[in-house]
N, C-alpha and C positions, 0 to 999 in steps of 0.2 A: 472398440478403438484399435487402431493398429501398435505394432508393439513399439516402432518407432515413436510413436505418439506419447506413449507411457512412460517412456524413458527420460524423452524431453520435459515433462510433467514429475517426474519424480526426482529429475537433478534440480529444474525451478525451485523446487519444497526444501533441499536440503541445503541451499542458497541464502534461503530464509534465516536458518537458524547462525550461522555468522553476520549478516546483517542486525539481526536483535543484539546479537552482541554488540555491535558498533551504534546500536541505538543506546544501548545501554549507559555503556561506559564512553562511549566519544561526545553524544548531545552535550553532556553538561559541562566537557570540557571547553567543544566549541564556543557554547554561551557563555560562558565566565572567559575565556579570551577576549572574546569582542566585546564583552561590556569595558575589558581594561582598555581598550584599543578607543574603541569610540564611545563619547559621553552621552549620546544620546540612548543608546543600547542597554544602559546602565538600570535607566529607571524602567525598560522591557524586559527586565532580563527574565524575569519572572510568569511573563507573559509567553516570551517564546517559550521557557521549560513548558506550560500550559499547553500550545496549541502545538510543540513537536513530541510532548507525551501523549497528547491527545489523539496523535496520529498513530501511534504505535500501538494503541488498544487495538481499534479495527484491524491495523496489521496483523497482529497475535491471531486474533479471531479468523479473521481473511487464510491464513497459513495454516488454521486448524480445520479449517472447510475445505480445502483445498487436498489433505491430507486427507480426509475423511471420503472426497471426491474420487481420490484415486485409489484407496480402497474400493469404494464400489465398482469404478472400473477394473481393477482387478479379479475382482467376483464376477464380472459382467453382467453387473445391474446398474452398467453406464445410464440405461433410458427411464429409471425408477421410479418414483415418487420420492425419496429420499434423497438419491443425487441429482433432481432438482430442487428441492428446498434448501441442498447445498450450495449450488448454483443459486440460487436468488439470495441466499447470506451471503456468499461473495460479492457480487452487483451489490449488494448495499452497500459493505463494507469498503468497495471500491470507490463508488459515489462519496462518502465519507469523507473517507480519504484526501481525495479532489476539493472538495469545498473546503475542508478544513485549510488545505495550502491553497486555497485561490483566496481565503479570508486571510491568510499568514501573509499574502505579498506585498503590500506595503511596508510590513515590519521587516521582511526581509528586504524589499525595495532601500530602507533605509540604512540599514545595517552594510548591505554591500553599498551605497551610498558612499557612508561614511568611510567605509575601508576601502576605498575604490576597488571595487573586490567582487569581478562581473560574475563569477562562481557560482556565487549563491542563488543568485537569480536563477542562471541556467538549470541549478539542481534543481530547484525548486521545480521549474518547468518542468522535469524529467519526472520525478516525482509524481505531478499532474497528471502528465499524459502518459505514463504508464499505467497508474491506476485506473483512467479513465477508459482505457482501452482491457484492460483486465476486468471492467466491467461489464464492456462492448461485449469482449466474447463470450463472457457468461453468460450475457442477457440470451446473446445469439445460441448457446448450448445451452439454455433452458426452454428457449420455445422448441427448439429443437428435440428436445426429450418430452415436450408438452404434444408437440405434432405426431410422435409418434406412441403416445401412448392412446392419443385421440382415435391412430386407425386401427 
C-alpha cells in the first residue's frame, strides 16, 4: 500500500475512538430527551437503546479489524490470509451495521416525526451508507488479496 494510503487508514481508526465516546455517553442522553419531547418515543425508548447499542458492538469490532488490518499493512502482509479474514470481518460487521439502521428507520422515521426534526433521518442515512460502502471496499480489498494470493 502506498504510505499516503496508510495514513488516511490510520487517522479513519483514531476517529473511531471519540466517536465511542459520543456513542457512549451522548445515545442515552439523546433517548431520554426525545422520549420527554415526544409521547410516542417513550414506550421505544428502550428499543432504540437496543438497536443503537446493538450497532455499536460491530462497530467496536469493525475498529478492531481495521486496526488489526493496518497492522498487517504495515508489516506488508497487506495480501495475507490473515488480513483477509480481516477484511471479511469487516464486510460483515459493515453489512450489520446497515441492516441494523435500515430495521431502526421507522422508529427513527417517528421520532423525527414527532420532533419535526429531519436530522435524524438524514443521520441515520449517513450512517447506512457509510457502513455499506466500508463494506463495498472490503469486499472489493478482499477478493483483491484472494486474486493475488491465487497467482
Amino acid at each position: 500500500m502506498k504510505r499516503s494510503s496508510k495514513i488516511f487508514l490510520k487517522v479513519a481508526v483514531f476517529i473511531g475512538g471519540p466517536l465511542l465516546t459520543l456513542f457512549i455517553f451522548l445515545l442515552p442522553m439523546v433517548i431520554t430527551g426525545l422520549s420527554r419531547v415526544i409521547s410516542v418515543s417513550a414506550y421505544l425508548q428502550y428499543l432504540g437503546f437496543i438497536g443503537l447499542y446493538g450497532a455499536v458492538i460491530p462497530f467496536l469490532f469493525e475498529l478492531y479489524q481495521t486496526i488489526k488490518f493496518v497492522g498487517y499493512t504495515n508489516r506488508n502482509e497487506a495480501l495475507s490470509e490473515s488480513s483477509a479474514k480481516a477484511l471479511k470481518n469487516i464486510r460483515y460487521c459493515g453489512i450489520t451495521i446497515s441492516v441494523l439502521y435500515v430495521i431502526a428507520m421507522p422508529l427513527l422515521f417517528l421520532m423525527a416525526d414527532g420532533d419535526d426534526a429531519p436530522g435524524i433521518i438524514l443521520f441515520a442515512l449517513l450512517v447506512i451508507l457509510s457502513t455499506s460502502m466500508s463494506a463495498v471496499f472490503a469486499n472489493v480489498f478482499e477478493k483483491i488479496c484472494h486474486s493475488n494470493r491465487i497467482s
